[in-house]
ZAMARGU-4260 file (C-alpha; in steps of 0.2 Angstrom, whole numbers, plus 5000, padded with zeros to 4 digits):
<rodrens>
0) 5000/5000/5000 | 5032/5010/4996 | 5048/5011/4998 | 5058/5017/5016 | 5062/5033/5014
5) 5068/5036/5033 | 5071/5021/5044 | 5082/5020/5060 | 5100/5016/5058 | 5103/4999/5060
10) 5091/4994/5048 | 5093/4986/5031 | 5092/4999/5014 | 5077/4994/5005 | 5080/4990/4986
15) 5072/4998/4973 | 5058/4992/4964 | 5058/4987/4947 | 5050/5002/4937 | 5035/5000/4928
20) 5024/5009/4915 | 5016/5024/4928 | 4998/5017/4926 | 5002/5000/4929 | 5012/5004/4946
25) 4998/5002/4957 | 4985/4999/4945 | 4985/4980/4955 | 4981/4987/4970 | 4965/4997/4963
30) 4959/4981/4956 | 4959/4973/4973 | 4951/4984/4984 | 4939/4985/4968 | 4937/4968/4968
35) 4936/4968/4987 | 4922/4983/4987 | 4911/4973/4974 | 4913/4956/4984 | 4905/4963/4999
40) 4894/4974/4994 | 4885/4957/4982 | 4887/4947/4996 | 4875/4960/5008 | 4862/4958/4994
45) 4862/4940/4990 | 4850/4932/5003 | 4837/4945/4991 | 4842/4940/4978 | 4847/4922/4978
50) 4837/4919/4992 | 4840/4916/5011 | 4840/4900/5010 | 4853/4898/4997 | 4864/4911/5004
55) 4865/4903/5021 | 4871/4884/5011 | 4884/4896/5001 | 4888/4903/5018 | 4890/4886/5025
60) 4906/4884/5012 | 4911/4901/5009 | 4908/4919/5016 | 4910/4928/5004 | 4910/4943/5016
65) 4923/4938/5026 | 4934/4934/5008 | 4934/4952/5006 | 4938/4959/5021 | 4952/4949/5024
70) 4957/4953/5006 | 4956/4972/5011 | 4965/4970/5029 | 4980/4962/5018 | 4980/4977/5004
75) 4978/4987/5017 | 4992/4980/5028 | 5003/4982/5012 | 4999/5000/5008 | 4999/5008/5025
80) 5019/5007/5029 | 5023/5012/5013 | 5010/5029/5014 | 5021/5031/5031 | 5038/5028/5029
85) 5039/5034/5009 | 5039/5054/5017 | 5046/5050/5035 | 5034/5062/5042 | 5022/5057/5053
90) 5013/5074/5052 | 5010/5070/5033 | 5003/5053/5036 | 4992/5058/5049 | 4985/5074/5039
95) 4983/5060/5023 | 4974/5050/5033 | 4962/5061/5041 | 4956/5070/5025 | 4957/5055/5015
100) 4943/5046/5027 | 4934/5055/5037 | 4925/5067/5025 | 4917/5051/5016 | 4915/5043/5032
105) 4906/5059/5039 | 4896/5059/5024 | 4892/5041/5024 | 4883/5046/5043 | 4875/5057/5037
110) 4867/5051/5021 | 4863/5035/5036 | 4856/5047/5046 | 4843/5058/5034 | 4840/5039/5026
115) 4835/5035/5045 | 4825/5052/5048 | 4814/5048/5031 | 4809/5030/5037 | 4819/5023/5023
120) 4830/5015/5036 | 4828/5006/5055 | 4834/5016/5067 | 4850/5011/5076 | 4844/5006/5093
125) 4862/5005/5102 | 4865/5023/5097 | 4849/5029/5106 | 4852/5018/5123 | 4870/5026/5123
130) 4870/5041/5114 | 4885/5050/5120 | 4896/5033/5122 | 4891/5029/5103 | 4897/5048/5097
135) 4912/5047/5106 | 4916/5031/5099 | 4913/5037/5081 | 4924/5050/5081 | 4938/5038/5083
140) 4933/5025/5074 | 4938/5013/5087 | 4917/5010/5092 | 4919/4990/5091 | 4934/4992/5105
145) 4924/5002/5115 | 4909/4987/5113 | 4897/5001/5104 | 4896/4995/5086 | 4894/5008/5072
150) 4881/5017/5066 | 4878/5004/5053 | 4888/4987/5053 | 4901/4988/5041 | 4908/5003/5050
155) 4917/4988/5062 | 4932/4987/5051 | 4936/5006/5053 | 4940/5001/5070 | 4952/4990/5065
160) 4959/5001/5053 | 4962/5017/5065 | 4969/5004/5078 | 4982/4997/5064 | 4986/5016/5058
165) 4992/5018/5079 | 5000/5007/5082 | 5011/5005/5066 | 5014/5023/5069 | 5021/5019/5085
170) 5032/5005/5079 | 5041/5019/5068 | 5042/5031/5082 | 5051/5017/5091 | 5061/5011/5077
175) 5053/4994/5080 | 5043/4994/5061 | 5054/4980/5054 | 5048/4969/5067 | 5032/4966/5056
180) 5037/4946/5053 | 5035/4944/5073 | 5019/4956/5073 | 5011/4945/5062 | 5017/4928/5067
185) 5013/4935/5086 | 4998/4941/5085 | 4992/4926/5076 | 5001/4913/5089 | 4994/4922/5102
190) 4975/4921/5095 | 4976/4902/5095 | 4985/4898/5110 | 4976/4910/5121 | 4962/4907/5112
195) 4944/4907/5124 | 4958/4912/5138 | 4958/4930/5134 | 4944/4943/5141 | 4931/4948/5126
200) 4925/4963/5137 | 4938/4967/5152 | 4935/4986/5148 | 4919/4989/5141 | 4907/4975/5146
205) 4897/4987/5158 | 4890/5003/5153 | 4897/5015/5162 | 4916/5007/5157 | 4910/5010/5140
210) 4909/5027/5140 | 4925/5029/5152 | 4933/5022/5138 | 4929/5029/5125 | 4929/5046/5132
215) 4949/5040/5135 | 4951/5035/5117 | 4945/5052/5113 | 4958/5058/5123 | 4972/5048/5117
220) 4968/5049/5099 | 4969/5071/5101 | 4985/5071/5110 | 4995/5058/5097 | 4987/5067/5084
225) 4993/5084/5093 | 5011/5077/5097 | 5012/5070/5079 | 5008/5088/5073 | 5018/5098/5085
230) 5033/5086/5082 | 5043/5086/5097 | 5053/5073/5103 | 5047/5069/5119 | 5026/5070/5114
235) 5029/5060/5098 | 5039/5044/5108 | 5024/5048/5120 | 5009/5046/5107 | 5021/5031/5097
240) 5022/5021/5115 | 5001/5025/5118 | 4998/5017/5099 | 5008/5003/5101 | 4998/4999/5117
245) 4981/5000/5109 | 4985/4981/5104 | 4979/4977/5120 | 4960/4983/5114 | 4958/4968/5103
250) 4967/4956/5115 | 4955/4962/5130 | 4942/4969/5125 | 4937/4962/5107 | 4919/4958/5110
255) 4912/4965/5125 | 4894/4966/5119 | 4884/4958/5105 | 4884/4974/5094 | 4903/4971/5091
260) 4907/4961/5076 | 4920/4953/5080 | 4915/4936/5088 | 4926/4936/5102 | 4944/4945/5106
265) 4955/4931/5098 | 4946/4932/5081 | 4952/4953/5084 | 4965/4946/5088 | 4967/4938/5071
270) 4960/4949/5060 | 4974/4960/5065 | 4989/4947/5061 | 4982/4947/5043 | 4985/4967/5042
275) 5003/4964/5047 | 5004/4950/5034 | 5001/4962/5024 | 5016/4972/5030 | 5028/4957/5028
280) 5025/4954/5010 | 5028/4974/5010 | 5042/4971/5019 | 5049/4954/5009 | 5044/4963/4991
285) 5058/4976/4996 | 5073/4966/5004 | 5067/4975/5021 | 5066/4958/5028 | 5074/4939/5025
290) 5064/4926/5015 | 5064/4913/5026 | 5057/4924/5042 | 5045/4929/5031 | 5039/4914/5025
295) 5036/4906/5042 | 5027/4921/5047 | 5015/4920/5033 | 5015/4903/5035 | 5010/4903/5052
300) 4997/4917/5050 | 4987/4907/5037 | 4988/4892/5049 | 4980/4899/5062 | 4967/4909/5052
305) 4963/4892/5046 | 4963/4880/5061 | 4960/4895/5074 | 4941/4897/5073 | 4940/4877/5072
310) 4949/4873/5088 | 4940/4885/5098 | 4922/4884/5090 | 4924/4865/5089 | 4913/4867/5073
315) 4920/4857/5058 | 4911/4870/5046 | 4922/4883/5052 | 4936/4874/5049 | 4930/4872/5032
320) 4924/4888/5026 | 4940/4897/5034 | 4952/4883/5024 | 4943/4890/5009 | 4944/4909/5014
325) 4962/4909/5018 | 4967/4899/5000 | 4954/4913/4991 | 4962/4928/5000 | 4980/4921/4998
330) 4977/4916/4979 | 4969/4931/4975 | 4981/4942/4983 | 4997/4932/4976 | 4989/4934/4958
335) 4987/4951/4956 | 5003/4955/4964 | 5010/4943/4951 | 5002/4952/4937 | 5006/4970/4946
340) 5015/4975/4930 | 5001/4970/4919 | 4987/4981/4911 | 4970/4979/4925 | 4953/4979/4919
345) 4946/4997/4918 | 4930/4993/4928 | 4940/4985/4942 | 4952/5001/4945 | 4937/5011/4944
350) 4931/5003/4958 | 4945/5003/4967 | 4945/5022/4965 | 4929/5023/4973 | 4929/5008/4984
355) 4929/5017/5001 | 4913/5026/4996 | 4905/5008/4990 | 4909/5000/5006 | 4902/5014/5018
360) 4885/5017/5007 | 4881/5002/4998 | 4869/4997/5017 | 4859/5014/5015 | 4855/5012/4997
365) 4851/4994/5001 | 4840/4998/5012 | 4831/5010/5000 | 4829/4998/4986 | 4822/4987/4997
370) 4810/4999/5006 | 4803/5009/4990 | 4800/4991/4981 | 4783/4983/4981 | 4784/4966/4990
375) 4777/4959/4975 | 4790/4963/4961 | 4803/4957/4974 | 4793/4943/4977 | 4790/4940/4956
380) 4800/4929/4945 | 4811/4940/4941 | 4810/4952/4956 | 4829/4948/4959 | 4835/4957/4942
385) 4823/4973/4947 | 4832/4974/4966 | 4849/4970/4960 | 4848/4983/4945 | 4844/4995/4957
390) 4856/4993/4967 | 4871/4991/4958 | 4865/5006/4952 | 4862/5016/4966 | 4877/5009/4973
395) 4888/5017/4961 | 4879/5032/4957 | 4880/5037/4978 | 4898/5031/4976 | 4903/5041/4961
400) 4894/5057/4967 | 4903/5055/4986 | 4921/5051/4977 | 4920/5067/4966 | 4911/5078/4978
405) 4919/5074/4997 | 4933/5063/4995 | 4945/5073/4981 | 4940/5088/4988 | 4943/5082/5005
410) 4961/5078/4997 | 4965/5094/4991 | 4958/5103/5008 | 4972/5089/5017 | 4985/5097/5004
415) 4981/5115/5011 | 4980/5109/5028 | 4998/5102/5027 | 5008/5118/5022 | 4995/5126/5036
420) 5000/5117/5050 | 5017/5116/5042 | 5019/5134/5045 | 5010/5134/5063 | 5022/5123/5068
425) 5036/5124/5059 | 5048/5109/5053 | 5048/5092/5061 | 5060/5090/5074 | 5072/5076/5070
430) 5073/5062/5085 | 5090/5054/5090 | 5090/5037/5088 | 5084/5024/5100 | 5098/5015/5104
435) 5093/4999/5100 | 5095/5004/5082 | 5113/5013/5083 | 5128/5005/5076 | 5143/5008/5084
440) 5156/5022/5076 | 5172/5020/5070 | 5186/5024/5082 | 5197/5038/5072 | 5216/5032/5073
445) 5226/5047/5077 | 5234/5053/5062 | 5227/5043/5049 | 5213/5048/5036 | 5199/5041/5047
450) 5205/5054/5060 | 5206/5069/5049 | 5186/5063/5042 | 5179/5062/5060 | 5185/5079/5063
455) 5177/5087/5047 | 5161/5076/5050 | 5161/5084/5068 | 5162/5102/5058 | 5149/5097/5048
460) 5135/5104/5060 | 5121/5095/5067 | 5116/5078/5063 | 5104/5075/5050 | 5114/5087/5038
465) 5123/5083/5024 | 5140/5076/5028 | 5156/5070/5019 | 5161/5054/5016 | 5172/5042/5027
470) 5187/5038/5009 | 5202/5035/5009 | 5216/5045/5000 | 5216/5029/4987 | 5197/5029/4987
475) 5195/5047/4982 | 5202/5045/4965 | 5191/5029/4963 | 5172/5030/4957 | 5159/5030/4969
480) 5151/5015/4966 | 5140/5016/4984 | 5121/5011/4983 | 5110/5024/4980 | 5097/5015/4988
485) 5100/5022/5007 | 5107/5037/5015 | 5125/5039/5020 | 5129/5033/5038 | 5134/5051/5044
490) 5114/5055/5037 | 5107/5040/5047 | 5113/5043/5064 | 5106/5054/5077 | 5086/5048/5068
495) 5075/5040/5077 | 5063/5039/5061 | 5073/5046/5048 | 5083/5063/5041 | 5072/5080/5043
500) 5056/5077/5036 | 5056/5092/5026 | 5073/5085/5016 | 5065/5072/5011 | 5056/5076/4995
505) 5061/5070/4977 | 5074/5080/4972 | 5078/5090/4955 | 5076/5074/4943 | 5060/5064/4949
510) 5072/5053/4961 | 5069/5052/4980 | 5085/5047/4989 | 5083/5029/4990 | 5085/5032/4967
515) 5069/5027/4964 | 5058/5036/4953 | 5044/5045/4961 | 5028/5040/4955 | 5014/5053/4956
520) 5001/5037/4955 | 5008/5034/4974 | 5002/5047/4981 | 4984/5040/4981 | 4990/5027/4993
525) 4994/5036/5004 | 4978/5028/5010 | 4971/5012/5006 | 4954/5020/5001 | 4946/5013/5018
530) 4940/4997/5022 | 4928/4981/5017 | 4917/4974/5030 | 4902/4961/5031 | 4890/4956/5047
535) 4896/4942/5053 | 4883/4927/5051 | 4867/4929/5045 | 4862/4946/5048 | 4868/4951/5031
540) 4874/4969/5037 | 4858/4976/5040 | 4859/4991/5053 | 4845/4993/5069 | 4852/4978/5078
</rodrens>
């Protein structure tokens, strides 16, 4: 969902990527989440148009549902290091992130909400018992950790990614973000050894802890999002260390009531290892970590998300339809990357374009179709193509209009906001590098040329300017025949997360400093668009639970 353009020292330089034609660059990942967005949304509106009866034996095999969120929770694992560490700023991911979600995602509540006000809709009946608990936990997104549930069901993968966006923020605070093969196999362990052991609502099973909590994530997301803008040392190792620690919301408290999706805090648990599956293949694509590491982490990953929901259900249906889930999300992920140089169908990266706006209003205008159509045509022969015409229609016609209207807009209104806060605040201060990613310096020998370099490279002013090179005498008349794909060690020290943030633009030619070509196209992913959910079992994502 990129290449490392800041990484503490220590770390390994990423290789560049083989170039391809500029549309085809990410054009693989559009057709995913394309492919993902229409996945879901058909699945909502089979049992009307296949029947309920039929859907449920399909469901029995294969969800469908599930398919394409975990396809969307790998893309989006994929994409999301790359948006971060591509600019090394953390104010600039976080100012992406905000304008590329939230103004679709306000819209989408409150197109629910007028859709509600005209009857075309049930009414949500957990936002009227806990009003302010359910507003709070909107405005982070992380309602399914507090034990709220959204304003319509597929809201409940926002949770998860809003929690992913924390805490892989916080592992490149920490200089911990290469770590992603033993995040993923961890995480994934952890949710089928602990399994039923772990709490499904330890902080949000009464009412009152709900709202204590999610008045606190309130909290917790301002002051990160504060100390990522402000950029001073001390607040942004504070707000890293507070998103890293919001992996314990899954662990502890990933089902505390029925409105939660999730089925208990170990399938949380879960669904979380497949994001940083996605970071692993990220991370093996660009020589960031080894192939054998991570080939047992995916490994493991997809063994548990197969045998996981077996062992602790004890259903052999589970055990089934997640064998088949996990081949169709690992297939289908492993061909389009294989074919990520090739030409995509049209239609497909058009709906990966405007995916995020499928996914957050193909419930309401579900729920319109169904509403405004007779009972007889549905119930007709051929009542199925009238409903599903509609729909499909509806669907993209809301999804268009919120794509052009809220989310480029929203965009652009991020650009401005960027250079705004960029001149309230003034440059990003450059962190020192934890010191379990220093390397140890050369000792100078009195005398020789390593002593005479060490004194200029202590001239050279503050770390994280430029610096000359450590030659030798010999060396200097040679060619220069280092990588280009890293930053001088001299460049690399004293960084916690990187060189200053504001040097780290292509330069002159197109070229960042890693010499890859910088690709307008990537700049869209700076967000993976949003992502996919379904209802879990049979409820078939309709809201007023």
């Amino acid at each position: 969902m990129s290449e490392i353009l800041s990484a503490p020292v220590g770390a390994a330089p990423a290789s560049a990527p083989v170039s391809a034609p500029k549309g085809q660059r990410m054009a693989w990942l559009d057709a995913l989440r394309g492919f993902a967005a229409a996945t879901v949304a058909l699945f909502h509106l089979s049992p009307f148009v296949l029947g309920r009866e039929r859907h449920l034996q399909i469901y029995s095999y294969f969800d469908f549902g599930k398919y394409g969120v975990l396809l969307f929770f790998l893309v989006s694992g994929y994409v999301i290091p790359m948006s971060l560490e591509r600019h090394g700023s953390l104010r600039k991911f976080w100012i992406g992130r905000l304008f590329r979600i939230y103004p679709t995602y306000l819209f989408a509540i409150v197109t629910v909400g007028l859709f509600m006000a005209l009857g075309f809709m049930p009414l949500n009946k957990t936002m009227g018992a806990e009003t302010i608990t359910a507003v709070l936990g909107q405005v982070t997104m992380l309602q399914d950790f507090v034990g709220i549930g959204g304003l319509i069901t597929p809201f409940w993968t926002l949770s998860f990614e809003m929690a992913f966006y924390l805490i892989v923020a916080g592992l490149f605070v920490w200089g911990l973000h290469r770590l992603s093969a033993w995040w993923a196999a961890g995480l994934a362990v952890l949710a089928i050894v602990a399994g039923t052991r772990l709490p499904d609502g330890l902080l949000g099973a009464a009412f009152a802890h709900r709202r204590a909590l999610a008045a606190l994530l309130v909290l917790v997301l301002a002051a990160s999002l504060y100390a990522y803008f402000q950029g001073r040392r001390v607040l942004v190792l504070a707000a890293g260390a507070a998103g890293i620690g919001l992996v314990l919301l899954p662990m502890v408290n990933g089902h505390a009531t029925k409105t939660v999706v999730a089925t208990s805090s170990w399938q949380a648990v879960l669904m979380l290892s497949v994001m940083f599956a996605g970071t692993v293949i990220y991370r093996l694509q660009h020589g960031q970590t080894g192939r054998r590491a991570a080939i047992a982490a995916l490994s493991t990953v997809f063994v548990c998300c197969v045998l996981t929901n077996w062992l602790h259900t004890g259903q052999r249906t589970e055990l089934v339809r997640w064998t088949l889930v996990s081949i169709a999300v690992a297939g289908s992920f492993g061909l389009a990357f294989a074919l990520r140089g090739k030409p995509m169908p049209a239609v497909l990266t058009w709906l990966g374009a405007i995916s995020f706006s499928v996914y957050l209003t193909h419930i309401a205008v579900m729920n319109v179709v169904l509403h405004i159509t007779p009972d007889e045509v549905i119930d007709s022969a051929f009542g199925w193509i009238v409903v599903g015409s509609a729909f499909i229609a509806g669907t993209l016609a809301l999804s268009s209009f919120a794509y052009r209207f809220v989310e480029q807009p929203g965009q652009k209104l991020g650009r401005r906001a960027q250079k705004r806060v960029d001149a309230v605040f003034g440059m990003e201060e450059p962190l020192r590098a934890a010191p379990w990613t220093q390397q140890p310096e050369p000792t100078p020998v009195p005398g020789t040329w390593l002593s005479s370099a060490a004194a200029r490279l202590r001239r050279s002013g503050p770390t994280g300017q430029s610096a000359p090179a450590l030659r030798s005498p010999a060396a200097q008349s040679a060619p220069d025949l280092r990588s280009s794909a890293g930053p001088s060690a001299p460049d690399r020290r004293g960084q916690l997360y990187g060189a200053r943030h504001g040097q780290q633009q292509p330069d002159g030619d197109g070229h960042d400093w890693q010499g890859r070509r910088a690709h307008p196209a990537e700049d869209r992913y700076q967000d993976a668009g949003g992502p996919f959910g379904h209802r879990h079992s049979a409820d078939f994502g309709l809201p007023g639970r």
